[in-house]
PQR file of N, CA, C, O and H, with PARSE charges and radii, in Angstrom:
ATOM      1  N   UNK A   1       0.844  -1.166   0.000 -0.4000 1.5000
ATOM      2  CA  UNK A   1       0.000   0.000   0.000 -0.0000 2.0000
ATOM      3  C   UNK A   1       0.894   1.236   0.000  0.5500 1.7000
ATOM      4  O   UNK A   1       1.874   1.108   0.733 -0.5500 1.4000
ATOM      5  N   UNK A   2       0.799   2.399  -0.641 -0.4000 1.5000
ATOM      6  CA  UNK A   2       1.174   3.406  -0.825 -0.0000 2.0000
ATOM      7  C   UNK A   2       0.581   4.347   0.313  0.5500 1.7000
ATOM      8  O   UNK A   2      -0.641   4.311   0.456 -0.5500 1.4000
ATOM      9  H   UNK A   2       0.002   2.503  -1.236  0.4000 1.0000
ATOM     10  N   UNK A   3       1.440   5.318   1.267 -0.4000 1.5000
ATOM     11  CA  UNK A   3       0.749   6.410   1.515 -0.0000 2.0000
ATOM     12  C   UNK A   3       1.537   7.392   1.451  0.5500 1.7000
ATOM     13  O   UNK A   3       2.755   7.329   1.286 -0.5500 1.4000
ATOM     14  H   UNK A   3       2.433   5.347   1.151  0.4000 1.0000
ATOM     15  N   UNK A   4       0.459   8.961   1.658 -0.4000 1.5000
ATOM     16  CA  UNK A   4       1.699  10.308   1.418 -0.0000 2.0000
ATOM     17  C   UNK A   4       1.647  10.119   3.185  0.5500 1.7000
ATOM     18  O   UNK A   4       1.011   9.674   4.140 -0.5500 1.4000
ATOM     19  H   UNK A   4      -0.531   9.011   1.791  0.4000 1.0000
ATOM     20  N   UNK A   5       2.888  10.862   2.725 -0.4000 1.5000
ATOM     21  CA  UNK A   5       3.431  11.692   4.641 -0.0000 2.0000
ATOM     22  C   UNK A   5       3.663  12.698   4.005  0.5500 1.7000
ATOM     23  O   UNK A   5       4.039  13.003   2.873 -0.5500 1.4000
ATOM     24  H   UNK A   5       3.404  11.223   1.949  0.4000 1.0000
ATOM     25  N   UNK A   6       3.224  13.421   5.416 -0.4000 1.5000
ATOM     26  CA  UNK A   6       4.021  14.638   5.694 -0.0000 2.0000
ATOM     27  C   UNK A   6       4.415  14.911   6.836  0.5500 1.7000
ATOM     28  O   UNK A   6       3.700  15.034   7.830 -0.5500 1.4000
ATOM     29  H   UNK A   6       2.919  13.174   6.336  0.4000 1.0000
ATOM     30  N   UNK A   7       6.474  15.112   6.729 -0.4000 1.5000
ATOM     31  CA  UNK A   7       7.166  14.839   7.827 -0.0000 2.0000
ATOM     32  C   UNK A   7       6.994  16.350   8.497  0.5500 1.7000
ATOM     33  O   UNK A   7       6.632  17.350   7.878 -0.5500 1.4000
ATOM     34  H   UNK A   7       7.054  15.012   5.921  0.4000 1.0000
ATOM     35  N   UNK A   8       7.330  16.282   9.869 -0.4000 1.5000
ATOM     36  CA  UNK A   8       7.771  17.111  10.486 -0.0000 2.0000
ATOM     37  C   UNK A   8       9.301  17.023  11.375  0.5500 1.7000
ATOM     38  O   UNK A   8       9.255  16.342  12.399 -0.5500 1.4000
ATOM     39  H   UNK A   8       7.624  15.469  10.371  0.4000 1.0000
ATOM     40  N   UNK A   9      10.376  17.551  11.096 -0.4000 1.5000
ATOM     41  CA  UNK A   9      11.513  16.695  11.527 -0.0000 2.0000
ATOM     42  C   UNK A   9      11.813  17.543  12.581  0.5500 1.7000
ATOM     43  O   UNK A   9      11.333  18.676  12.544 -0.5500 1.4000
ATOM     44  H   UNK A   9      10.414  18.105  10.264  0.4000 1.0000
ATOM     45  N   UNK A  10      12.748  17.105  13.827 -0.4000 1.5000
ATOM     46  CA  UNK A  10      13.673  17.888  14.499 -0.0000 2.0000
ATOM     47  C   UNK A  10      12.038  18.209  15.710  0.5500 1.7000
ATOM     48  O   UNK A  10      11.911  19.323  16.219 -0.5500 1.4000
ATOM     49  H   UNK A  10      13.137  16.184  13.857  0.4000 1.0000
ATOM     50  N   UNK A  11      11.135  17.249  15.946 -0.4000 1.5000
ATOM     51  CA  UNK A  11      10.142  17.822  16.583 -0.0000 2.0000
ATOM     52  C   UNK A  11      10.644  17.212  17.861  0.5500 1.7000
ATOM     53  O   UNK A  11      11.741  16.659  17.946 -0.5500 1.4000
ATOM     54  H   UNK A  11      11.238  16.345  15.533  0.4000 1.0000
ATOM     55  N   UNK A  12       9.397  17.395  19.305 -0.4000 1.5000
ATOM     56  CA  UNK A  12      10.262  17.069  20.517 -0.0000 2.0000
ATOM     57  C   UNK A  12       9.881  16.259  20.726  0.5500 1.7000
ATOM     58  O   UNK A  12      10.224  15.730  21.783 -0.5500 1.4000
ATOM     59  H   UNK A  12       8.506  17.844  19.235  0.4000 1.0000
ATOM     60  N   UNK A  13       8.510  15.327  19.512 -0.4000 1.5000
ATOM     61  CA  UNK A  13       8.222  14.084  20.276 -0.0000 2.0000
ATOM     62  C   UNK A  13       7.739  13.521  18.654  0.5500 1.7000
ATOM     63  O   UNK A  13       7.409  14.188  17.673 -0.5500 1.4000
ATOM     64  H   UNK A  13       8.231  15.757  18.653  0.4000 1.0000
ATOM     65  N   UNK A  14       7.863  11.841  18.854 -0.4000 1.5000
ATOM     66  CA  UNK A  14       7.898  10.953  18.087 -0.0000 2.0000
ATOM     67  C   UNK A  14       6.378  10.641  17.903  0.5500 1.7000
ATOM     68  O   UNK A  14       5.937   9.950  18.821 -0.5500 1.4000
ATOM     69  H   UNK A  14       8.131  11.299  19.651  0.4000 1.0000
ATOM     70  N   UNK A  15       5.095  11.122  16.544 -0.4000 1.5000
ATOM     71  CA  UNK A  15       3.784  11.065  16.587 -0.0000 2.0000
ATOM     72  C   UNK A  15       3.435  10.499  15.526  0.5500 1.7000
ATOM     73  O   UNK A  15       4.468  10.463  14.858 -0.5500 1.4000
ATOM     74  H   UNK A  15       5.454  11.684  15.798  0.4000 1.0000
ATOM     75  N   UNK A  16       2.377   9.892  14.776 -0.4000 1.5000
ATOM     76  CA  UNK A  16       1.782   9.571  13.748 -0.0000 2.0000
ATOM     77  C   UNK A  16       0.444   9.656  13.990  0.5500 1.7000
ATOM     78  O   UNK A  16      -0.165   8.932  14.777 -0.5500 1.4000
ATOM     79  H   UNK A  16       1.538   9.921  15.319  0.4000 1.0000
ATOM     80  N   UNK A  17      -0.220  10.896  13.046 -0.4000 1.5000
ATOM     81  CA  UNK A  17      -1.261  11.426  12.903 -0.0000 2.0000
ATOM     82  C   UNK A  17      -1.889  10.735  11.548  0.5500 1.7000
ATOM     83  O   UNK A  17      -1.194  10.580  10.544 -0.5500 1.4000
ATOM     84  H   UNK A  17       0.276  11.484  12.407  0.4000 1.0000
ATOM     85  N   UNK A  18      -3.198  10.356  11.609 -0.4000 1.5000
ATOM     86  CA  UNK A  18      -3.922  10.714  10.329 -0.0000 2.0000
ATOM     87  C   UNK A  18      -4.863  11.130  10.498  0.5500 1.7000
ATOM     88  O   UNK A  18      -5.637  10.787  11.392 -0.5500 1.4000
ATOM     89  H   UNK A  18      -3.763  10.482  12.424  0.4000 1.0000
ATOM     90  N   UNK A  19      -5.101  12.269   9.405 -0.4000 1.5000
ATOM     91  CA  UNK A  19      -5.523  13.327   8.009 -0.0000 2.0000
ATOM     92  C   UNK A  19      -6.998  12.972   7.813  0.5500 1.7000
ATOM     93  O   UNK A  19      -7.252  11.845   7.387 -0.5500 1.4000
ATOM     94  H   UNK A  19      -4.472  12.548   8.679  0.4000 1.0000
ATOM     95  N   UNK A  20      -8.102  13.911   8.109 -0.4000 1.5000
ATOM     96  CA  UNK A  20      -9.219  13.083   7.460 -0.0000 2.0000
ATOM     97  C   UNK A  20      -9.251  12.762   5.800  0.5500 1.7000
ATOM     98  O   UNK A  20     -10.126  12.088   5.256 -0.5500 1.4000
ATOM     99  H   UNK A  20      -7.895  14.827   8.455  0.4000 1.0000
ATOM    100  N   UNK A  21      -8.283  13.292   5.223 -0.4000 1.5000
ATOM    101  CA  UNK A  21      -7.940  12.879   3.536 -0.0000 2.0000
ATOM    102  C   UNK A  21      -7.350  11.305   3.475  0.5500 1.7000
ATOM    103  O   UNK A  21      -7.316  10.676   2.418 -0.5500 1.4000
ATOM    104  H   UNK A  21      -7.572  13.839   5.664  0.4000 1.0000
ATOM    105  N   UNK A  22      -7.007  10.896   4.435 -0.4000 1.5000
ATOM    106  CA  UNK A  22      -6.115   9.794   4.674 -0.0000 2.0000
ATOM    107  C   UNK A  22      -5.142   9.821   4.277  0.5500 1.7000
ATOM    108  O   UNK A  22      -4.894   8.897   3.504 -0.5500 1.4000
ATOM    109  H   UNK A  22      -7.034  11.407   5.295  0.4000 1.0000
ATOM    110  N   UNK A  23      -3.788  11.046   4.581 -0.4000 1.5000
ATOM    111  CA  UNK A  23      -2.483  10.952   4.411 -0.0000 2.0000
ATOM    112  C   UNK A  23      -2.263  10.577   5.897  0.5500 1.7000
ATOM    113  O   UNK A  23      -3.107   9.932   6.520 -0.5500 1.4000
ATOM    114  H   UNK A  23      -3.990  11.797   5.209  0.4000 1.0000
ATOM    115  N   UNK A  24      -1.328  10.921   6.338 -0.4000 1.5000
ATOM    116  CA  UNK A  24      -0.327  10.659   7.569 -0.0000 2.0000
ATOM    117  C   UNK A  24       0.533  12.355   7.860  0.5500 1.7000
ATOM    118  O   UNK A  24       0.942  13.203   7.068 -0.5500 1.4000
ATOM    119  H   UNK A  24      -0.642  11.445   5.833  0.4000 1.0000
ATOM    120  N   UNK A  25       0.528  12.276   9.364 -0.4000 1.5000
ATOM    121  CA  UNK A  25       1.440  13.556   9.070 -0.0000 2.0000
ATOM    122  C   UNK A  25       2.471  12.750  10.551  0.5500 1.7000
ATOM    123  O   UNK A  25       2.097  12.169  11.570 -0.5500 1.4000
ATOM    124  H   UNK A  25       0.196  11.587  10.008  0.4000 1.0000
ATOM    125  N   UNK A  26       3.307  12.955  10.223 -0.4000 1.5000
ATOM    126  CA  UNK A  26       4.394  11.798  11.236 -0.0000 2.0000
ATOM    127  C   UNK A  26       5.572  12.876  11.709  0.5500 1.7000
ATOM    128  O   UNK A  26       6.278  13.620  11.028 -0.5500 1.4000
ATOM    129  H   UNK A  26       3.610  13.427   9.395  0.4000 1.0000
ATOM    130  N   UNK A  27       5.517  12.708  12.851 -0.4000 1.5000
ATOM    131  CA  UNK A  27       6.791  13.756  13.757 -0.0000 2.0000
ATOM    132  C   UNK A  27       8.074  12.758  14.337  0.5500 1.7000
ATOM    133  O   UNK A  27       7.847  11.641  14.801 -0.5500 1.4000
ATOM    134  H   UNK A  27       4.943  12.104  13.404  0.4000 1.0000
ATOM    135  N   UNK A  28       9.187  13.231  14.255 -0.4000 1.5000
ATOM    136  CA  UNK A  28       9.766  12.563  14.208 -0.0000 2.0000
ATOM    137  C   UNK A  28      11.236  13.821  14.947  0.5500 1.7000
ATOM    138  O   UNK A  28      11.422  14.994  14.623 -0.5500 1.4000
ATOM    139  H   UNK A  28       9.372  14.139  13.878  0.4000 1.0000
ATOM    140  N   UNK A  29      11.737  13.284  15.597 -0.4000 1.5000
ATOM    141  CA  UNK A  29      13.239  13.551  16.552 -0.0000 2.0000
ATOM    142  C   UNK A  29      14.079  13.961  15.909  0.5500 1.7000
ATOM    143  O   UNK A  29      14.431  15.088  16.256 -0.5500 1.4000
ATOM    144  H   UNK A  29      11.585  12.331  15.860  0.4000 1.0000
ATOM    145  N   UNK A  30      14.767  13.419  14.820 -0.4000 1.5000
ATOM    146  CA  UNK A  30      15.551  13.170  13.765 -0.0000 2.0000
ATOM    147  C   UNK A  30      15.654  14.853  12.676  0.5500 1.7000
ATOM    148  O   UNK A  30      14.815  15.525  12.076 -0.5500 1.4000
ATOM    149  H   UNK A  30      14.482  12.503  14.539  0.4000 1.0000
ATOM    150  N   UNK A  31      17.014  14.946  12.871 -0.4000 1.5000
ATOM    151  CA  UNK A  31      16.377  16.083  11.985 -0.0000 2.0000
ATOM    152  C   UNK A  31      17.141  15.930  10.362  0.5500 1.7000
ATOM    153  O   UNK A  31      17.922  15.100   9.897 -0.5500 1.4000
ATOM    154  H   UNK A  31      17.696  14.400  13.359  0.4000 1.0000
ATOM    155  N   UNK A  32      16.466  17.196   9.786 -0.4000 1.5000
ATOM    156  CA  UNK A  32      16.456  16.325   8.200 -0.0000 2.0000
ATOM    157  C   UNK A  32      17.690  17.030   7.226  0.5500 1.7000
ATOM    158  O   UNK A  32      17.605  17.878   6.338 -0.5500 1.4000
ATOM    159  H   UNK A  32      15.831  17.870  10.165  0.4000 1.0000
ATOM    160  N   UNK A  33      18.867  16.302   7.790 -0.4000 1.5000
ATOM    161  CA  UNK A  33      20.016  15.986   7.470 -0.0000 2.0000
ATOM    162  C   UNK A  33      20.781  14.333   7.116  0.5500 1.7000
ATOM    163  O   UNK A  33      20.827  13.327   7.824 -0.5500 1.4000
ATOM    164  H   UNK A  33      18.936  15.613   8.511  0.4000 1.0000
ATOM    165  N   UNK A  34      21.226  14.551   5.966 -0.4000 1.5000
ATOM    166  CA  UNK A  34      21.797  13.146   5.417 -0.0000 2.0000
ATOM    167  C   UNK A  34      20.577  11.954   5.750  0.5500 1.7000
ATOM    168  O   UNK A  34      20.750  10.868   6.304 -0.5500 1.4000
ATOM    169  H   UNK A  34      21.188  15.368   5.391  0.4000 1.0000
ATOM    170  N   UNK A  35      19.499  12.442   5.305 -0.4000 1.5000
ATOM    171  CA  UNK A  35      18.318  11.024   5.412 -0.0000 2.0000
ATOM    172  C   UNK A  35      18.605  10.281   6.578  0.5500 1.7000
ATOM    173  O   UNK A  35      18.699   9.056   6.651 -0.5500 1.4000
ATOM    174  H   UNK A  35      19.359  13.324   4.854  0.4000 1.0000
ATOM    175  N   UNK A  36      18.795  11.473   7.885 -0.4000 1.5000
ATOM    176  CA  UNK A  36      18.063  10.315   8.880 -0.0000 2.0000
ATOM    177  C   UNK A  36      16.648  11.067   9.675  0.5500 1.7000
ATOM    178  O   UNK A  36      16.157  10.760  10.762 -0.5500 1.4000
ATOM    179  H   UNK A  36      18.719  12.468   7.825  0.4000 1.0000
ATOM    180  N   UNK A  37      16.314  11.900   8.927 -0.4000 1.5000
ATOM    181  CA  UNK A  37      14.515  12.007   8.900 -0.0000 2.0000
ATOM    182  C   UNK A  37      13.996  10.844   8.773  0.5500 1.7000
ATOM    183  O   UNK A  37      13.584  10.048   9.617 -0.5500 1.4000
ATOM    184  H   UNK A  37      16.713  12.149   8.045  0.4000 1.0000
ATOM    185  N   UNK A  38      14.057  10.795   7.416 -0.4000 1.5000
ATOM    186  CA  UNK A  38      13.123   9.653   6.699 -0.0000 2.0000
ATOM    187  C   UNK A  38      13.591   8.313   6.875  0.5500 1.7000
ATOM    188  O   UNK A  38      12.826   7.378   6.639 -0.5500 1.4000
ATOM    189  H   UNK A  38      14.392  11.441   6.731  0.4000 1.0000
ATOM    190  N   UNK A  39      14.983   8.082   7.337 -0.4000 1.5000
ATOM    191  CA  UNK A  39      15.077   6.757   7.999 -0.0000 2.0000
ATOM    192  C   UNK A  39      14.066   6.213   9.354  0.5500 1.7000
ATOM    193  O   UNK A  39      13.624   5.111   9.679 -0.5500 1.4000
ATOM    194  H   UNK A  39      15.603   8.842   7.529  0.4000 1.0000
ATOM    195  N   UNK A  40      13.969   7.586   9.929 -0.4000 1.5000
ATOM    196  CA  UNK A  40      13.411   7.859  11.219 -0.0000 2.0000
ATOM    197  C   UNK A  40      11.914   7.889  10.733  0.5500 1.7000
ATOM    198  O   UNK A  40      11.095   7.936  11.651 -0.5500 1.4000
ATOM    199  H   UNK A  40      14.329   8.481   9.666  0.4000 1.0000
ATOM    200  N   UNK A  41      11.768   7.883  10.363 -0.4000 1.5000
ATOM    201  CA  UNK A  41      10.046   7.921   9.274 -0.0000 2.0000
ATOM    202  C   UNK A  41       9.853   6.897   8.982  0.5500 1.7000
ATOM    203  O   UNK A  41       8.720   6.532   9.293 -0.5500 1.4000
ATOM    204  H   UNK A  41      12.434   7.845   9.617  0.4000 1.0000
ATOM    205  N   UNK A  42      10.621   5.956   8.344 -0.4000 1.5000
ATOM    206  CA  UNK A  42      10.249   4.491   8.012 -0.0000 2.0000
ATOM    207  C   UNK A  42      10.382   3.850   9.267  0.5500 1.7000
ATOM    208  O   UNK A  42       9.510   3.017   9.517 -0.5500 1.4000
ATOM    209  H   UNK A  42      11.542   6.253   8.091  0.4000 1.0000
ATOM    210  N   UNK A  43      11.143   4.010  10.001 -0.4000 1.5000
ATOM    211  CA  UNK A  43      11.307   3.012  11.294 -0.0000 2.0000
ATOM    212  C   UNK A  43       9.850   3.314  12.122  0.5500 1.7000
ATOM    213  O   UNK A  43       9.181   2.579  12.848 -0.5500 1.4000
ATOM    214  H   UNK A  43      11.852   4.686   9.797  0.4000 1.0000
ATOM    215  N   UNK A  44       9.729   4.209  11.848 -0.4000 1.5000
ATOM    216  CA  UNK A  44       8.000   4.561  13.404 -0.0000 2.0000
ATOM    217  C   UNK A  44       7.146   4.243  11.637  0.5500 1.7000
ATOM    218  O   UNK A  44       6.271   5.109  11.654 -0.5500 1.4000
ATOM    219  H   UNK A  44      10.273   4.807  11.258  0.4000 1.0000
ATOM    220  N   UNK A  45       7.033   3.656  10.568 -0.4000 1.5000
ATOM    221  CA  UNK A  45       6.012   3.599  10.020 -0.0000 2.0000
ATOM    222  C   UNK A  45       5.810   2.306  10.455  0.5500 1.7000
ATOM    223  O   UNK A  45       4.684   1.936  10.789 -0.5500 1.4000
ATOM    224  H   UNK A  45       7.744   2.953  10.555  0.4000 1.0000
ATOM    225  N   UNK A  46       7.105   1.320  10.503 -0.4000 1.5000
ATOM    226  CA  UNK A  46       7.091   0.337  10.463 -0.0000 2.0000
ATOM    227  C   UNK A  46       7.131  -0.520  11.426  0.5500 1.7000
ATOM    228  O   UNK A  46       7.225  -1.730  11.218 -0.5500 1.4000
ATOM    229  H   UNK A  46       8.020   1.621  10.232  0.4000 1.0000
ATOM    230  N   UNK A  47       7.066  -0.013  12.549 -0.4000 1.5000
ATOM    231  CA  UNK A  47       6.383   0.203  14.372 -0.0000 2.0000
ATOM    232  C   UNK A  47       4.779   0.164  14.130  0.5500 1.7000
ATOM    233  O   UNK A  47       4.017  -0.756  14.428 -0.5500 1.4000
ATOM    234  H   UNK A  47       6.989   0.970  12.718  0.4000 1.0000
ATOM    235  N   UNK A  48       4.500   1.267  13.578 -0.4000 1.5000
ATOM    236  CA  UNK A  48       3.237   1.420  13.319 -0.0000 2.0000
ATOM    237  C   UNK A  48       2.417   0.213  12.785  0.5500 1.7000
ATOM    238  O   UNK A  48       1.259   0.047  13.168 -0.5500 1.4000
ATOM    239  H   UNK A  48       5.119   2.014  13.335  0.4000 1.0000
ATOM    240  N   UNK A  49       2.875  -0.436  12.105 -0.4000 1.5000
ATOM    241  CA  UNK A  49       1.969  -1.147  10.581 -0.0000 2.0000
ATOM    242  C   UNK A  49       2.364  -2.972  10.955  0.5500 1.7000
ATOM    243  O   UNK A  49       1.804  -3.945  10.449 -0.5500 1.4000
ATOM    244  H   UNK A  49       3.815  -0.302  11.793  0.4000 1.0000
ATOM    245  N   UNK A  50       3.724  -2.980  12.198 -0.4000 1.5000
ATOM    246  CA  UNK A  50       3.740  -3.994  12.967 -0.0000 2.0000
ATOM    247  C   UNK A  50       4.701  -5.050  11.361  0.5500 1.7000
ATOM    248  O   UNK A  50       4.788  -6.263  11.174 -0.5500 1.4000
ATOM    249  H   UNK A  50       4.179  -2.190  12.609  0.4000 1.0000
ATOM    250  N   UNK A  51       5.146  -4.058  10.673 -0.4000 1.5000
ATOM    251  CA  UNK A  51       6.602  -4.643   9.377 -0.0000 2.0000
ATOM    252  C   UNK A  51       7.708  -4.939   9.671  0.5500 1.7000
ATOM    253  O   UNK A  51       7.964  -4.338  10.714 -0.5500 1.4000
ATOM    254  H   UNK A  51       5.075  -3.073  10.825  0.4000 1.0000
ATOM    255  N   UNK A  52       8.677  -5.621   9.309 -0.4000 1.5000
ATOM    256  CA  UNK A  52      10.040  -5.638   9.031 -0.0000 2.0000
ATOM    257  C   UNK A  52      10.314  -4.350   8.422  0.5500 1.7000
ATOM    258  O   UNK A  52       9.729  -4.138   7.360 -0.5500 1.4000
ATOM    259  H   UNK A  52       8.469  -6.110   8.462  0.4000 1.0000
ATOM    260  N   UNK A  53      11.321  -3.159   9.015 -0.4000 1.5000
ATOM    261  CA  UNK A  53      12.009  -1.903   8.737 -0.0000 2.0000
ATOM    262  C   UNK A  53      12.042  -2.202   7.249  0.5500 1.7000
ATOM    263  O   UNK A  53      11.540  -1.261   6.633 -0.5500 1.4000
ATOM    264  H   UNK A  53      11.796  -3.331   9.878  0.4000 1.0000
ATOM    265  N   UNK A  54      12.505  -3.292   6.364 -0.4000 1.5000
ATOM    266  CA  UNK A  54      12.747  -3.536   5.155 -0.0000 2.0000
ATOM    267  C   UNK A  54      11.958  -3.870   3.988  0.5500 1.7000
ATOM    268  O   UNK A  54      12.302  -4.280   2.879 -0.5500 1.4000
ATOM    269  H   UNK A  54      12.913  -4.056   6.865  0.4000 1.0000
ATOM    270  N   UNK A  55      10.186  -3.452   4.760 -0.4000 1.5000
ATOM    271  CA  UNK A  55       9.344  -3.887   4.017 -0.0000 2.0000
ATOM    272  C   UNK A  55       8.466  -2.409   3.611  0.5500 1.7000
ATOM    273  O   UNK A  55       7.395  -2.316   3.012 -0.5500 1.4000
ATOM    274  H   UNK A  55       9.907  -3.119   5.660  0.4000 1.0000
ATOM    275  N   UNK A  56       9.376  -1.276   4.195 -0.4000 1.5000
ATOM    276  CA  UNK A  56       8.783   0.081   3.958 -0.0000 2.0000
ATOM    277  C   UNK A  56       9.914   0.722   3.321  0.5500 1.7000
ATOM    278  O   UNK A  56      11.016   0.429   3.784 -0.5500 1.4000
ATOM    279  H   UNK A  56      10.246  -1.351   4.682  0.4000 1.0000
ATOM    280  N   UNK A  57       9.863   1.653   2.216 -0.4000 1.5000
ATOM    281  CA  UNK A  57      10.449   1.904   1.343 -0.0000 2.0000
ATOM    282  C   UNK A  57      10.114   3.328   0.832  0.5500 1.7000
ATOM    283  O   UNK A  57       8.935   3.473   0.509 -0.5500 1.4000
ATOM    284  H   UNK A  57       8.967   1.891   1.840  0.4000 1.0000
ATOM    285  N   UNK A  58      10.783   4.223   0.718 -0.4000 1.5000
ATOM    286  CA  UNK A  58      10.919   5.688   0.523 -0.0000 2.0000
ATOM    287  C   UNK A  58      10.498   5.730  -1.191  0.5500 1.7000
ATOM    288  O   UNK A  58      11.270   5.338  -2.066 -0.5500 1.4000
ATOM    289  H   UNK A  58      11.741   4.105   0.981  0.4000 1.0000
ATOM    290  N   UNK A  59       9.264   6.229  -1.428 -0.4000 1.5000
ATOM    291  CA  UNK A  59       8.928   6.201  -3.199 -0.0000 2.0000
ATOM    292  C   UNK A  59       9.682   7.228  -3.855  0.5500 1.7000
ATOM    293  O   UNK A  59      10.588   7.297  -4.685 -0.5500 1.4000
ATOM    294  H   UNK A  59       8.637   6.547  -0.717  0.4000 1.0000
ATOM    295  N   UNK A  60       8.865   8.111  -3.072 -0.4000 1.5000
ATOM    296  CA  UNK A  60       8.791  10.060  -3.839 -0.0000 2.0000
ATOM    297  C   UNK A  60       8.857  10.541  -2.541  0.5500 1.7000
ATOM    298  O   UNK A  60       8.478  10.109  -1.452 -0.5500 1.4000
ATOM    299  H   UNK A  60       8.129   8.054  -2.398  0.4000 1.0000
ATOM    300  N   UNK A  61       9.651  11.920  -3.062 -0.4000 1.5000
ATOM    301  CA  UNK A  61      10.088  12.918  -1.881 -0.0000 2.0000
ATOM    302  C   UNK A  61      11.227  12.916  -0.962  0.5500 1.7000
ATOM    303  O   UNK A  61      11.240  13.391   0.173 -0.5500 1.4000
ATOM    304  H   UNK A  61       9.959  12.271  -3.946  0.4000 1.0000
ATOM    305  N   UNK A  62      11.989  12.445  -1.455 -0.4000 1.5000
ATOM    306  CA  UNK A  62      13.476  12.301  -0.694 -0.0000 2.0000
ATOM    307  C   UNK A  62      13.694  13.605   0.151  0.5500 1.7000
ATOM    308  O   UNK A  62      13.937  13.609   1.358 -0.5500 1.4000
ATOM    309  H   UNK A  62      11.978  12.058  -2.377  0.4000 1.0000
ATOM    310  N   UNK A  63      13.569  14.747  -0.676 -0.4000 1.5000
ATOM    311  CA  UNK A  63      14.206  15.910   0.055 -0.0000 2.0000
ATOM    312  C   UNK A  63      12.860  16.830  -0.210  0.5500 1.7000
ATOM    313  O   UNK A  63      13.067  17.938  -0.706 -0.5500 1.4000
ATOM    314  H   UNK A  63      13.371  14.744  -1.656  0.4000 1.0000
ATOM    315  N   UNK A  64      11.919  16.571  -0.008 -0.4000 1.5000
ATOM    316  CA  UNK A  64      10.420  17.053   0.796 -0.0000 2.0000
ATOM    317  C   UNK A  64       9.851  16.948   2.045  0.5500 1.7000
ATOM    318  O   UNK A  64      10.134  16.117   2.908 -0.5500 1.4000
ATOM    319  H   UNK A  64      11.751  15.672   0.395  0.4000 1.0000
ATOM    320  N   UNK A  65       9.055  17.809   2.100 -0.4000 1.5000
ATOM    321  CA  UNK A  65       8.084  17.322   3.519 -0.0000 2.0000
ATOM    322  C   UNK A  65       7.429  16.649   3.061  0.5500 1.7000
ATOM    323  O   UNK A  65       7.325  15.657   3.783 -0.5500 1.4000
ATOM    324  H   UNK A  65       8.825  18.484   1.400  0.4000 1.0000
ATOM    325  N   UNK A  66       6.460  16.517   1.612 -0.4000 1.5000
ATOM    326  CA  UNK A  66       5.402  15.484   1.904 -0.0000 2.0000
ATOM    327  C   UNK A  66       5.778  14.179   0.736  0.5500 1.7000
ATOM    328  O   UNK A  66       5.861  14.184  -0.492 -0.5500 1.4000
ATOM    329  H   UNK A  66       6.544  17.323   1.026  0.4000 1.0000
ATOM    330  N   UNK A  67       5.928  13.248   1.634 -0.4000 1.5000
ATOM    331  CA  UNK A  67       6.665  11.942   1.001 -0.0000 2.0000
ATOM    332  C   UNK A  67       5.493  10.963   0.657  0.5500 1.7000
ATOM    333  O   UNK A  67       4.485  10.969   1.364 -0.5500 1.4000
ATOM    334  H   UNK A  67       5.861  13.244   2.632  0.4000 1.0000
ATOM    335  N   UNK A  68       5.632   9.943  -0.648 -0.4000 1.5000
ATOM    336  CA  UNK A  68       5.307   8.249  -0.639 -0.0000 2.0000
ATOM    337  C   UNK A  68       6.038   7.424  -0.156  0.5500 1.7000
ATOM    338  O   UNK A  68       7.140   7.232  -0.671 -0.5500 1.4000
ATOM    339  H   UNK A  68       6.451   9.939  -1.222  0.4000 1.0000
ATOM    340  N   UNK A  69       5.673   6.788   0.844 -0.4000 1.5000
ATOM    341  CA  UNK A  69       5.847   5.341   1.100 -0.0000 2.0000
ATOM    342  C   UNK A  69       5.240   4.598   1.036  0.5500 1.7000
ATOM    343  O   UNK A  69       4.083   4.638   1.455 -0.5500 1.4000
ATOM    344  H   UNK A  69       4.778   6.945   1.263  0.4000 1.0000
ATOM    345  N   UNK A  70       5.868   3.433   0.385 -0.4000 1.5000
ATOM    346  CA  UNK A  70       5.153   1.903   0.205 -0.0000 2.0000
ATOM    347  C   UNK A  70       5.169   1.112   1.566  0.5500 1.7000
ATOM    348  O   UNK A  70       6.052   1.441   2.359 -0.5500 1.4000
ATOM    349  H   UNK A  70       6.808   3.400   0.045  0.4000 1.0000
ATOM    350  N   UNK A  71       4.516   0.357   1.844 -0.4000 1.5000
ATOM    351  CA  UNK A  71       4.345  -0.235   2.892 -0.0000 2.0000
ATOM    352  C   UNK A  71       3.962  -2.250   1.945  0.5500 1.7000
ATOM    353  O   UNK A  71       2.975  -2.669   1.341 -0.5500 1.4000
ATOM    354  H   UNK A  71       3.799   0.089   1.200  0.4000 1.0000
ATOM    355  N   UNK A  72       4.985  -2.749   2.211 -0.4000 1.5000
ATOM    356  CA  UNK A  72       4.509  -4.029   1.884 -0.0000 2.0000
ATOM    357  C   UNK A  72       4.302  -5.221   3.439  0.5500 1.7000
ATOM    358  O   UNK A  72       5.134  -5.409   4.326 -0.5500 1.4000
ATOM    359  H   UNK A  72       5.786  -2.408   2.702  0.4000 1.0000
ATOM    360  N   UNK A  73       3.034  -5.790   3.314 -0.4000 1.5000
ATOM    361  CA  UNK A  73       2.596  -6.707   3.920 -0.0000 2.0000
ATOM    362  C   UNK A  73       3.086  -7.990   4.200  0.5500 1.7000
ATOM    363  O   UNK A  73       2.415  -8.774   4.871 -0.5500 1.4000
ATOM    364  H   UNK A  73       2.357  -5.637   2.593  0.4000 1.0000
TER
END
């Protein structure tokens, strides 16, 4: 399954919100230098969704706030 995020990095606490659109808006510690945002983004997605870290995968938006990730089952 595909969803958008939209990160918030460098925040003071670790959250995953959803959007009545059904995106995600995900806070995260990590701030967004050398991709460990979005490392930090896949790891709490994949907390979340109860995955192997290696089964969530960065689509679109590397160096955005609002990202795709795949999420495989």
């Amino acid at each position: 399954m595909r969803i958008t995020v939209r990160v918030k990095a460098s925040a003071r606490s670790e959250a995953i919100v959803w959007q009545p659109d059904g995106s995600l808006t995900v806070q995260v510690r990590e701030p967004p230098v050398a991709g460990r945002a979005n490392a930090a983004v896949a790891a709490l997605l994949a907390g979340y969704f109860r995955v192997p870290k290696s089964s969530v995968r960065l689509v679109a938006g590397v160096r955005s706030r609002q990202k795709v990730f795949e999420v495989r089952r």
